[in-house]
C-alpha positions as CSV (number, residue, x, y, z in Angstrom):
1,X,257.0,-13.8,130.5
2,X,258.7,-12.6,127.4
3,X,257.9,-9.3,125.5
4,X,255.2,-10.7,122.6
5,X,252.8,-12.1,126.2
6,X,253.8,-8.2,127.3
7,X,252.1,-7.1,124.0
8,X,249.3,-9.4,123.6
9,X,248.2,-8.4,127.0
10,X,248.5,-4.9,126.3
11,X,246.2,-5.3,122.8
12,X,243.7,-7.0,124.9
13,X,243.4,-4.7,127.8
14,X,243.4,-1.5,125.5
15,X,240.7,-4.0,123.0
16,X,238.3,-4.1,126.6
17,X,238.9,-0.3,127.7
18,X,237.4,0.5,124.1
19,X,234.5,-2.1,124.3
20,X,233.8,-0.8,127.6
21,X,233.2,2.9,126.0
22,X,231.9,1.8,123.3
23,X,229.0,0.2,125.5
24,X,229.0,3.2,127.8
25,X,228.5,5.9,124.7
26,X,226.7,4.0,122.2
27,X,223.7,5.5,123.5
28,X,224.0,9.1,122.7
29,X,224.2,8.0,119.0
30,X,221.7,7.5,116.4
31,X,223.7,5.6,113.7
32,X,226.2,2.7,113.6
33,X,228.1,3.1,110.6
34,X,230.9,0.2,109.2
35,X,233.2,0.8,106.1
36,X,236.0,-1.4,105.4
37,X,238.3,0.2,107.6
38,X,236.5,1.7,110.6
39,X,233.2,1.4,112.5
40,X,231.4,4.6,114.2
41,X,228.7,6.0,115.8
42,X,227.1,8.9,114.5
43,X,224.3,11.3,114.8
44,X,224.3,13.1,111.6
45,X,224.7,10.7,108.5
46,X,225.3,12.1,104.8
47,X,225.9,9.2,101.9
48,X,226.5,10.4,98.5
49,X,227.4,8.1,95.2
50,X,229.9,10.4,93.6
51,X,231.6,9.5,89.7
52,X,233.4,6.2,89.1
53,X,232.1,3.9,91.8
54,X,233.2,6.1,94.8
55,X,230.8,6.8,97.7
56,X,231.2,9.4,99.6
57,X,230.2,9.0,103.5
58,X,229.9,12.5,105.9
59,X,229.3,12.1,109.7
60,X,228.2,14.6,112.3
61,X,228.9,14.5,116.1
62,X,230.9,10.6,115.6
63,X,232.8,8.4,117.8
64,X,235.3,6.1,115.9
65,X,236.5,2.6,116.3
66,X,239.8,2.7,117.3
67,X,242.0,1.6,120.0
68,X,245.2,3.7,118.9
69,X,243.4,6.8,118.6
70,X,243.7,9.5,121.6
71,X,240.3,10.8,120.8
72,X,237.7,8.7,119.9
73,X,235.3,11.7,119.7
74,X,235.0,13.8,116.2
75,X,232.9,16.5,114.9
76,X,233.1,15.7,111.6
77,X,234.2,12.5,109.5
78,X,234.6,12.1,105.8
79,X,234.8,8.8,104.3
80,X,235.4,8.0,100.4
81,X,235.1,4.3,99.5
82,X,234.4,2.3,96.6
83,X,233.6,-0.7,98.8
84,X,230.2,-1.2,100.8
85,X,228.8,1.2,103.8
86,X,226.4,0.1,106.2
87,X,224.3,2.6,108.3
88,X,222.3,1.5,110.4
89,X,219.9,3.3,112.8
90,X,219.6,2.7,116.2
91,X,216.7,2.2,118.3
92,X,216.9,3.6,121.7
93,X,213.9,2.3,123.6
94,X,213.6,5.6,126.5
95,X,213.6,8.0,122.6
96,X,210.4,9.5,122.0
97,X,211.2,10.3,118.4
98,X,212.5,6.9,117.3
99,X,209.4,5.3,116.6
100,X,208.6,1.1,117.8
C-alpha cells in the first residue's frame, strides 16, 4: 500500500464516522440548511436580504457539515452569501408541534 491508498482510506473512514452522526443527531434538529460551502442542522433559522445581492443567514443551536472540524456542534452560525440558501424544515414524525 502506498501513502495516497493511506489517505483515501483515511477520507473515507472520517466521510462514514460523520454520516454516522449526522444520522444519529439529525433528529434533535428542526432545519437542514445548505449554502454553497457547508450544510447544517439547525433549530433557530434567521434569513435576511441585506444591500447588493448579499444574504445574510443566522443559525441557532447548529451542527455543521464537516469532517475536519473538532466540533461539529455550534451555538451560533453566521453565513453571508450572494449565492442560493436552502432551509428546509424537518418533519419529525414522534413531534407534536410539527404538524402532518
Amino acid at each position: 500500500m502506498n501513502e495516497e491508498d493511506d489517505i483515501e482510506r483515511f477520507e473515507e473512514q472520517r466521510e462514514l464516522e460523520l454520516y454516522r452522526e449526522y444520522r444519529d443527531v439529525v433528529p434533535m434538529f428542526r432545519y437542514v440548511i445548505e449554502t454553497e460551502r457547508r450544510f447544517y442542522l439547525a433549530n433557530q433559522v434567521d434569513l435576511q436580504t441585506r444591500d447588493g445581492g448579499w444574504v445574510e443567514v443566522n443559525l441557532g443551536d447548529a451542527w455543521v457539515w464537516d469532517m475536519f472540524r473538532p466540533a461539529r456542534f455550534v451555538t451560533s452560525v453566521r453565513v453571508m452569501t450572494r449565492r442560493d440558501v436552502n432551509v428546509e424544515e424537518l418533519r419529525h414524525d414522534d413531534d407534536p408541534t410539527i404538524a402532518p
